[in-house]
N, C-alpha and C positions, 0 to 999 in steps of 0.2 A: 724733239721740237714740240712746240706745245701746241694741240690739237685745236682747240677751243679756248679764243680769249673774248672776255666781257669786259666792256667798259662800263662801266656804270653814272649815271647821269641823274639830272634832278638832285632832291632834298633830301634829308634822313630816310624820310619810310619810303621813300621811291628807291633809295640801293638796298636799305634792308630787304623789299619784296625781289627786286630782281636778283640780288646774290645767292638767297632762296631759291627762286624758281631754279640757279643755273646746278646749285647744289644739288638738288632735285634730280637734274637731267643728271649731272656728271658719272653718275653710275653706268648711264648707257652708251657712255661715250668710251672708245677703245683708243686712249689717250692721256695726256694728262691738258688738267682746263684752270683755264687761269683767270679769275676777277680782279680785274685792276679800277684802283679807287686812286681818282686823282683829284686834286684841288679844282674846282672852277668856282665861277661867281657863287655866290649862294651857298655854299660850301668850302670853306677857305680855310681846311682841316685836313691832314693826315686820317689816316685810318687808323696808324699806331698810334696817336695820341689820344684815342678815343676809345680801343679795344683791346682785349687782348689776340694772339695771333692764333689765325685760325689754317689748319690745314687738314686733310682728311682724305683716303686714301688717296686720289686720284686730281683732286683739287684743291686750290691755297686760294685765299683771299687775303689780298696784301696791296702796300702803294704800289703806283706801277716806276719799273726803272725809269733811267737816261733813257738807256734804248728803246722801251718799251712803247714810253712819251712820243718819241720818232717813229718808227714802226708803226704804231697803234694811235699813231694822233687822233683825238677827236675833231673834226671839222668845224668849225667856229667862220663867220662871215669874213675875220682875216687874214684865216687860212684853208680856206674850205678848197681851193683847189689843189694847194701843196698835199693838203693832209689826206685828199684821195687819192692824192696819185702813191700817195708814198702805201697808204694801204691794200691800193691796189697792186704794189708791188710785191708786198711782204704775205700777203695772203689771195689764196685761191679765191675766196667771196668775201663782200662785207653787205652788214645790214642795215641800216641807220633808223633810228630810232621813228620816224617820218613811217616806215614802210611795216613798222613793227604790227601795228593792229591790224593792217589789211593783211595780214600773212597767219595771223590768230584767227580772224574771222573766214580765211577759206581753210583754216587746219591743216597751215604746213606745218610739215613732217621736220620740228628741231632736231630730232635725235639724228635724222639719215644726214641732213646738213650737218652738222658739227660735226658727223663721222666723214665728210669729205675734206678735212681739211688737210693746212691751216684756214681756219674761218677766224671772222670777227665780227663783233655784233657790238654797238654801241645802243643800250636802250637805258630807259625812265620803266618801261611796259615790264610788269610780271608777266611772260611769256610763258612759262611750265609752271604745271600744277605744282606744290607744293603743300605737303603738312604745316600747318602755322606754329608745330612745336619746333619746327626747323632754326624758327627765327633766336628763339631764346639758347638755343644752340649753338647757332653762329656767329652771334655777338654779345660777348660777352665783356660787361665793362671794366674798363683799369681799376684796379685796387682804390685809387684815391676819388675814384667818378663813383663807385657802391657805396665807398662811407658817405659821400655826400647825396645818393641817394635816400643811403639810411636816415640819414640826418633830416632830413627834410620831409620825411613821413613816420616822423618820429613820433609826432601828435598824433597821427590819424586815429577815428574815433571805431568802432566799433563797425559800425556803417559810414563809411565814406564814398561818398560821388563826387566824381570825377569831372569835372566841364574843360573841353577844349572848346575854346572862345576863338577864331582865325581873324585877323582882320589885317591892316597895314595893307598888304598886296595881291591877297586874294580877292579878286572881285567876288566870285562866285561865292564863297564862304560869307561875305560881307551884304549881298544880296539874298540868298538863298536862307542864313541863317541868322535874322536878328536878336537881337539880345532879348527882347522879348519873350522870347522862346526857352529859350534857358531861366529865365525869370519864372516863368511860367514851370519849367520840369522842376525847377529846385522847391518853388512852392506846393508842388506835387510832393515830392519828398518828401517834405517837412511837415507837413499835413499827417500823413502817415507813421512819418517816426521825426517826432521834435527835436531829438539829439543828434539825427543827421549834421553830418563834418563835410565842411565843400573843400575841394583841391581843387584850384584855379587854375588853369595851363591858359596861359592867351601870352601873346606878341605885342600887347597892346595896353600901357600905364591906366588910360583913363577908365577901360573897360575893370582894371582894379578897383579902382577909385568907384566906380559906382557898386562895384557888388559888394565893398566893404562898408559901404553907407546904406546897403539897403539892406544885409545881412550881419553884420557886426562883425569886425576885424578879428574877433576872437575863435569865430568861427569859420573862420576862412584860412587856408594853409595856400601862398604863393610866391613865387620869384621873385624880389625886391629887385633887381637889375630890370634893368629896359632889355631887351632883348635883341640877337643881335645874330646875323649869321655870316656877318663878314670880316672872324677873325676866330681861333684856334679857342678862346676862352667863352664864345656866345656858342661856337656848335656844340663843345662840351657842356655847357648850362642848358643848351637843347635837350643832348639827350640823359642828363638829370629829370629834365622836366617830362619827358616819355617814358624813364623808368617808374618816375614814384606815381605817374598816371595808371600804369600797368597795374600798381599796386589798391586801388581802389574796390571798390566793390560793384560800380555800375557806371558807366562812360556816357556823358552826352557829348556829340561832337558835331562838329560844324561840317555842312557840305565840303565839295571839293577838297578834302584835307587826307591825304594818306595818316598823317601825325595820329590822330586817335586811333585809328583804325590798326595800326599797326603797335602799338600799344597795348589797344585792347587782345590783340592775340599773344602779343609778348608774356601777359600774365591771365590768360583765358578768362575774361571779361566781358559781360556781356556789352554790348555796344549800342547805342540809340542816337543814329545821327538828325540831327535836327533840322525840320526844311518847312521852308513858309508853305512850299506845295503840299509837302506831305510829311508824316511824324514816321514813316515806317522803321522798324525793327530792322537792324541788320545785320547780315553776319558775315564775318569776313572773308573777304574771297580770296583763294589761292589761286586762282584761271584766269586769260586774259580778260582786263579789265580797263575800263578808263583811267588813265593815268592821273595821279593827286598828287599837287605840291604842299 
């Protein structure tokens, strides 16, 4: 029976960190632990369709079954009392994602919990430390999702920066990070070294449209699709658009957004998230942290 299951929740880099973190633990777990990646809003993708298959000694990262779905339902407003009773039957303890950061901030002890199982933990929350070479380990892309990685950092110039641009549904990203800003570091750049090459990652058409009029299209390398995460071909164009970010030389990125951030660790990159409060330097965290969609 399997010791320790994870559901995973949220956007691209909120499962990337937490199948990390659980990777992490899995060593100290006297069990086998299982990450289950299921379709919900926002995510309306398989895991195989986007990875190659991951297992390792004691842990697999894979969709989760029939049974699994049943068993390990995530609770949703309509079925949030079905889906606890039924995980309350199949498992000794559950966590939910709600209760995750206050269990980080007094330092509970994951390892003694998972070793009482069967447990289950549905989070978004990077829970256990992890190395961020973890990440480029554990997810590795399908054969035809690399070539069009390649393809599309085919140009990059010598020095290329990177901008994640968030907008559509992030307030915080949309607030915290105006375009301004980026206006602002990319003129920084190009001050310094003229041949600078920009990589555009944004969600967002018109935010193209202005940096290719204010920058020249020639110089710009970006996603001609509208983007999209509510179907197998826009999360795959996601994480296109995170790998060949990874691949730059220096990331600016927008508040609230795991996306760069995890990115930036995927190909050891320095990071500069962008904030009207503050320009700080950052570096990515493997510990619990505030959750970013």
């Amino acid at each position: 029976m399997t010791k320790l299951t994870i559901g995973l929740e949220g956007g691209l880099g909120n499962r990337m960190r937490v199948a990390a973190s659980t990777v992490a633990l899995a060593p100290h777990v006297q069990g086998d632990v299982a990450i289950l990646w299921t379709k919900q809003w926002g995510m309306e993708c398989r895991f195989d369709s986007l990875f190659m298959p991951f297992a390792q000694d004691n842990v697999v990262l894979r969709d989760a079954t029939f049974t699994e779905r049943i068993k390990a339902a995530r609770p949703r407003p309509r079925n949030r009392l079905i889906a606890k009773t039924l995980n309350r039957i199949f498992y000794n303890d559950v966590i939910y994602n709600d209760s995750v950061t206050a269990l980080c901030d007094q330092g509970f002890d994951f390892v003694r919990w998972a070793n009482s199982g069967p447990v289950l933990m549905w989070t978004w929350w990077n829970f256990y430390p992890y190395p961020t070479s973890l990440l480029a380990n554990i997810f590795q892309p399908l054969p035809h999702i690399k070539q069009r990685i390649d393809e599309r950092t085919a140009d990059f110039a010598p020095h290329t920066i990177g901008l994640h641009i968030r907008r559509t549904d992030n307030i915080e990203s949309i607030k915290e990070s105006p375009t301004q800003l980026f206006y602002d570091a990319v003129d920084k750049e190009l001050e310094a070294n003229p041949s600078t090459h920009i990589y555009l990652a944004t969600d967002d058409q018109h935010t193209k449209q202005l940096f290719a009029q204010r920058y020249g299209s020639q110089r710009i390398t970006t996603a001609h699709n509208q983007a999209s995460r509510n179907n197998t071909q826009g999360i795959e164009d996601a994480v296109v658009e995170m790998y060949a970010l990874s691949r730059v030389n220096h990331i600016f990125g927008s508040a609230g957004s795991s996306f760069s951030t995890i990115a930036a660790s995927l190909g050891d990159v320095p990071i500069t998230i962008l904030r009207a409060t503050d320009k700080e330097q950052l570096v990515s965290s493997a510990n619990c942290s505030t959750p970013q969609t």
